[in-house]
FISE-273089 format. One record per residue (C-alpha): y, z, x. Coordinates in nm, 2 decimals. Last residue first. Example, Ala and Ser with C-alpha at 12.3 -4.5 7.8 and 13.67 -1.06 7.14 Angstrom:
BEGIN
+--------+--------+--------+
:      Y :      Z :      X :
+--------+--------+--------+
:  -0.11 :   0.71 :   1.37 :
:  -0.45 :   0.78 :   1.23 :
+--------+--------+--------+
//
This chain:
BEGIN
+--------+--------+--------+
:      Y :      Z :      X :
+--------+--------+--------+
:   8.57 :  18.05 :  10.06 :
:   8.45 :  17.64 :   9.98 :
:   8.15 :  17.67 :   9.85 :
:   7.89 :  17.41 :   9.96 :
:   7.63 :  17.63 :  10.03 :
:   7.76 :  17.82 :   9.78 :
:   7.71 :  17.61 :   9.49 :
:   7.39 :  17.51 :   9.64 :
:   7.24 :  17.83 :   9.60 :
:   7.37 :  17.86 :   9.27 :
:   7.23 :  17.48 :   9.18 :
:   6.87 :  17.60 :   9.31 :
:   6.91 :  17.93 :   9.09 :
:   7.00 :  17.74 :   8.78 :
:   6.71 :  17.45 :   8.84 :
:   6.47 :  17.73 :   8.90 :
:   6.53 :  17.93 :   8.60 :
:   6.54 :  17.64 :   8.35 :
:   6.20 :  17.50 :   8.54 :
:   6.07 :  17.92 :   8.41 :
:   6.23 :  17.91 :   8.09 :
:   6.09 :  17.54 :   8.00 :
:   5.73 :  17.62 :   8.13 :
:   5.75 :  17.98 :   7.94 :
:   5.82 :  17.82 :   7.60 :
:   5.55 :  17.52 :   7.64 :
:   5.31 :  17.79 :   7.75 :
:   5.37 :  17.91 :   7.36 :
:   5.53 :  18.26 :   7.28 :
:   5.45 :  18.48 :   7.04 :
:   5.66 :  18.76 :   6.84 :
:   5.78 :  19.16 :   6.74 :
:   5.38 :  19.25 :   6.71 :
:   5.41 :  19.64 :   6.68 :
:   5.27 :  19.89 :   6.93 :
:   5.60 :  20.01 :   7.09 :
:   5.67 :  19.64 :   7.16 :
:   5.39 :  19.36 :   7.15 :
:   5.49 :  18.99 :   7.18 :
:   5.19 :  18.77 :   7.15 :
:   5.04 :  18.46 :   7.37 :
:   5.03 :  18.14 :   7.33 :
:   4.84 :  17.88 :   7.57 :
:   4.52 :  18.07 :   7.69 :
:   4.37 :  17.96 :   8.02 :
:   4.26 :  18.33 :   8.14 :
:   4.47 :  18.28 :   8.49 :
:   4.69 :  18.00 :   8.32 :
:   4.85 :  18.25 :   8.05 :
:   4.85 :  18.57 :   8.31 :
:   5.03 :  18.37 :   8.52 :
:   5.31 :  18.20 :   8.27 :
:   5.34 :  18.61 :   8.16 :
:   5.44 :  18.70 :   8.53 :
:   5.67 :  18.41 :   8.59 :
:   5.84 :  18.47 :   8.27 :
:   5.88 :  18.84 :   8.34 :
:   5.77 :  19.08 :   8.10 :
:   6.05 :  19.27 :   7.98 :
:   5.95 :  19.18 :   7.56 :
:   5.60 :  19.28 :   7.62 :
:   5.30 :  19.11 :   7.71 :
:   4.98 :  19.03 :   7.54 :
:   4.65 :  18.93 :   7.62 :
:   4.41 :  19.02 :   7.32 :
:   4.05 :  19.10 :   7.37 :
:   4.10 :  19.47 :   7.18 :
:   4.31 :  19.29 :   6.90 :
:   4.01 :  19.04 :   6.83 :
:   4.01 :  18.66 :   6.84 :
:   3.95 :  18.54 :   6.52 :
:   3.65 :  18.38 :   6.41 :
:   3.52 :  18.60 :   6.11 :
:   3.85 :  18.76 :   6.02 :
:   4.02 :  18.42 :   5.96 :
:   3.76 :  18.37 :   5.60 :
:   3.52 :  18.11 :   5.61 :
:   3.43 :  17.95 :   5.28 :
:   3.73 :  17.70 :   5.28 :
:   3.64 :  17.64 :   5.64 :
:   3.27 :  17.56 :   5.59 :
:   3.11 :  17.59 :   5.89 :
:   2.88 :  17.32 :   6.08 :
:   2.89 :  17.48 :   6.44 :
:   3.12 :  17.23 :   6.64 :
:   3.36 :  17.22 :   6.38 :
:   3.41 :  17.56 :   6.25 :
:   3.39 :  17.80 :   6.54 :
:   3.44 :  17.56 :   6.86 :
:   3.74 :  17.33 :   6.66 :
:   3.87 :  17.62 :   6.48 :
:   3.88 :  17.87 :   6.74 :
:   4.05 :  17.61 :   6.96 :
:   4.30 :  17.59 :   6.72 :
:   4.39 :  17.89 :   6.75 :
:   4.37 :  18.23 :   6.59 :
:   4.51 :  18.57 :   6.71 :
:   4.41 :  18.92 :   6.66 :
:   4.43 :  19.23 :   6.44 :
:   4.79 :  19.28 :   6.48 :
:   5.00 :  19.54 :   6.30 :
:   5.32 :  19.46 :   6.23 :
:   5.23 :  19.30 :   5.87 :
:   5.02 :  19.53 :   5.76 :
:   4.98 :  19.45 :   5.35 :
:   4.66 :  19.23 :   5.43 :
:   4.52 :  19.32 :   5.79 :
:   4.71 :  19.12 :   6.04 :
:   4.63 :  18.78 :   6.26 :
:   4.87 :  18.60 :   6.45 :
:   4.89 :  18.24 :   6.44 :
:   4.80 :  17.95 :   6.72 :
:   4.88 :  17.59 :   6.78 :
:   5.16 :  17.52 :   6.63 :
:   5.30 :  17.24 :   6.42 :
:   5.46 :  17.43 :   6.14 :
:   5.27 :  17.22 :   5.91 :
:   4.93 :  17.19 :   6.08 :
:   4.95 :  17.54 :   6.16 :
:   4.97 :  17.65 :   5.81 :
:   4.67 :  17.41 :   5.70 :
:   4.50 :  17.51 :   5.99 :
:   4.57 :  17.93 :   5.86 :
:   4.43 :  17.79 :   5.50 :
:   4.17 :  17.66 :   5.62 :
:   4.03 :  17.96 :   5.80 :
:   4.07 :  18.15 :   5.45 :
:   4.31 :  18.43 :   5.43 :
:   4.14 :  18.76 :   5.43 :
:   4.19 :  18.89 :   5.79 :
:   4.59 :  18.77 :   5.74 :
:   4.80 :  18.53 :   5.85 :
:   5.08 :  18.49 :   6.08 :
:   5.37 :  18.34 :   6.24 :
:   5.67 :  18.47 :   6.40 :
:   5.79 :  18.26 :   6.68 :
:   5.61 :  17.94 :   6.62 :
:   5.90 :  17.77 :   6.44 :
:   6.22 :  17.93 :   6.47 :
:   6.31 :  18.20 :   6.22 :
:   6.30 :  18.46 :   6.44 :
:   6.53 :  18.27 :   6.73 :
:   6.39 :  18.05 :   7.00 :
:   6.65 :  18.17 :   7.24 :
:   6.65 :  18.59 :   7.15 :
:   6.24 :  18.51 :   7.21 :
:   6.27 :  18.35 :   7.57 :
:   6.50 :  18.57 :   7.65 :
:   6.27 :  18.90 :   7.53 :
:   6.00 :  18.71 :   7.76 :
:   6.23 :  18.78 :   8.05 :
:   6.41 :  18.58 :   8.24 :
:   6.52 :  18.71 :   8.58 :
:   6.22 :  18.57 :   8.78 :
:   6.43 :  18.37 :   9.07 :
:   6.76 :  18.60 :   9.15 :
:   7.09 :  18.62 :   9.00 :
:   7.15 :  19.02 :   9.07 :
:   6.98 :  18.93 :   9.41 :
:   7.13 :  18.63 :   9.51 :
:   7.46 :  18.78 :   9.45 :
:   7.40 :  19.10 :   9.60 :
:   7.24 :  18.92 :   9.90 :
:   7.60 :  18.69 :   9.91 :
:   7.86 :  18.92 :   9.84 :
:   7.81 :  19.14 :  10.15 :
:   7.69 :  18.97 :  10.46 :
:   7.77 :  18.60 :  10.35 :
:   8.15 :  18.67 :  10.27 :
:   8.33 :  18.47 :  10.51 :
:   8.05 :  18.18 :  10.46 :
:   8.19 :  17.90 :  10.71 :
:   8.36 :  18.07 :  10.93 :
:   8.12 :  18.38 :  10.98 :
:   7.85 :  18.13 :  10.99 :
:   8.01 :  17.95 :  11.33 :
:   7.89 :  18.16 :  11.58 :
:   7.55 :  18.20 :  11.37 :
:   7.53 :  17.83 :  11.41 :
:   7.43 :  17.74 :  11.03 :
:   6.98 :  17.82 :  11.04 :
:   6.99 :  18.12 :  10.82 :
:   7.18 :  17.91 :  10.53 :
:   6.92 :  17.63 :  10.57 :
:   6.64 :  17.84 :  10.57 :
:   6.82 :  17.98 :  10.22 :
:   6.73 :  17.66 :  10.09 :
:   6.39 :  17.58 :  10.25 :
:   6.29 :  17.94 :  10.10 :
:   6.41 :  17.88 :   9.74 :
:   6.25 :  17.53 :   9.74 :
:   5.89 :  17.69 :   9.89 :
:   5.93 :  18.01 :   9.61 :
:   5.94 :  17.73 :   9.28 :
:   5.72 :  17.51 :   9.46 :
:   5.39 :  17.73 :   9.40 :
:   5.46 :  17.85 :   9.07 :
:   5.63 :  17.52 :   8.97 :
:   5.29 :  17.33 :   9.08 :
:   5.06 :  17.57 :   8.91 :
:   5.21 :  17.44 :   8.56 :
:   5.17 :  17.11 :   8.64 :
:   4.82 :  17.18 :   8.69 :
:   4.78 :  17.36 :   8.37 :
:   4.93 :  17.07 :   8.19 :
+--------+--------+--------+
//
């Protein structure tokens, strides 16, 4: 997955280029022909439609608040198999943590991989374990905010291998998104910017 991932950060810029290589390479003679408007509407266009225009807040208004994985949580007191039981039937891989009667303010994240190293591989009980003990604390969180850039949070997610992270605006948890989520905007991206280019390419003013 994270390879995969790596691959549409690094070919994502290389197709853009070879595209607009192929603009800059039409006989300059000629280009004034062909793209009548190339010097004025064309960089604006480009630019206003650009690679990295979706933001995490796009990627939340799509998935929708009652969407599965968006807004999820337990709290500090809830037992660690109650959270896998909750994750099990949403079919996510993570919730947010909050102290009880605080639902906007985060006090970590779970995972399954805190389950599997923290409860599995070390004997525990996960009736008898409450979330609080093998959460991932607030103050080790990576978060973004609702105008991070897709390309920007799909980094930070494969630079400290982590595969959700949380929402945070003005302090409050307002979602999470899943590398899954980010993947799809960021190929969604590409494949609308790739058919603009060629769109006018091909256009016929």
């Amino acid at each position: 997955m994270l390879g995969g991932i790596q691959k549409v950060l690094s070919h994502g810029g290389i197709l853009k280029n070879a595209v607009l290589q192929h603009i800059r390479l039409v006989n300059p003679v000629m280009r004034p022909l062909l793209f009548p408007r190339y010097e004025s509407a064309a960089p604006a266009r480009i630019e206003e439609h650009g690679f990295e225009s979706t933001t995490i807040a796009d990627i939340l208004k799509g998935k929708g608040k009652s969407a599965d994985g968006s807004w999820l949580w337990c709290t500090t007191d809830d037992t660690v198999y109650d959270a896998v039981q909750s994750m099990t039937q949403h079919n996510v891989g993570a919730l947010v943590v909050v102290k009880p009667g605080e639902q906007k303010s985060i006090a970590g994240i779970i995972t399954e991989r805190d389950y599997l190293r923290k409860i599995i591989v070390q004997g525990r009980s996960s009736k008898s374990t409450k979330v609080g003990d093998i959460m991932t604390e607030e103050n080790k969180l990576i978060t973004v905010t609702p105008g991070t850039k897709v390309l920007k949070a799909m980094q930070l997610m494969t630079d400290n291998r982590i595969r959700h992270i949380p929402v945070i605006d003005d302090m409050e948890m307002i979602g999470m998104v899943s590398i899954g989520d980010v993947v799809r905007a960021v190929v969604s991206e590409h494949r609308e910017e790739l058919d603009r280019l060629n769109a006018y390419i091909h256009g016929g003013y």
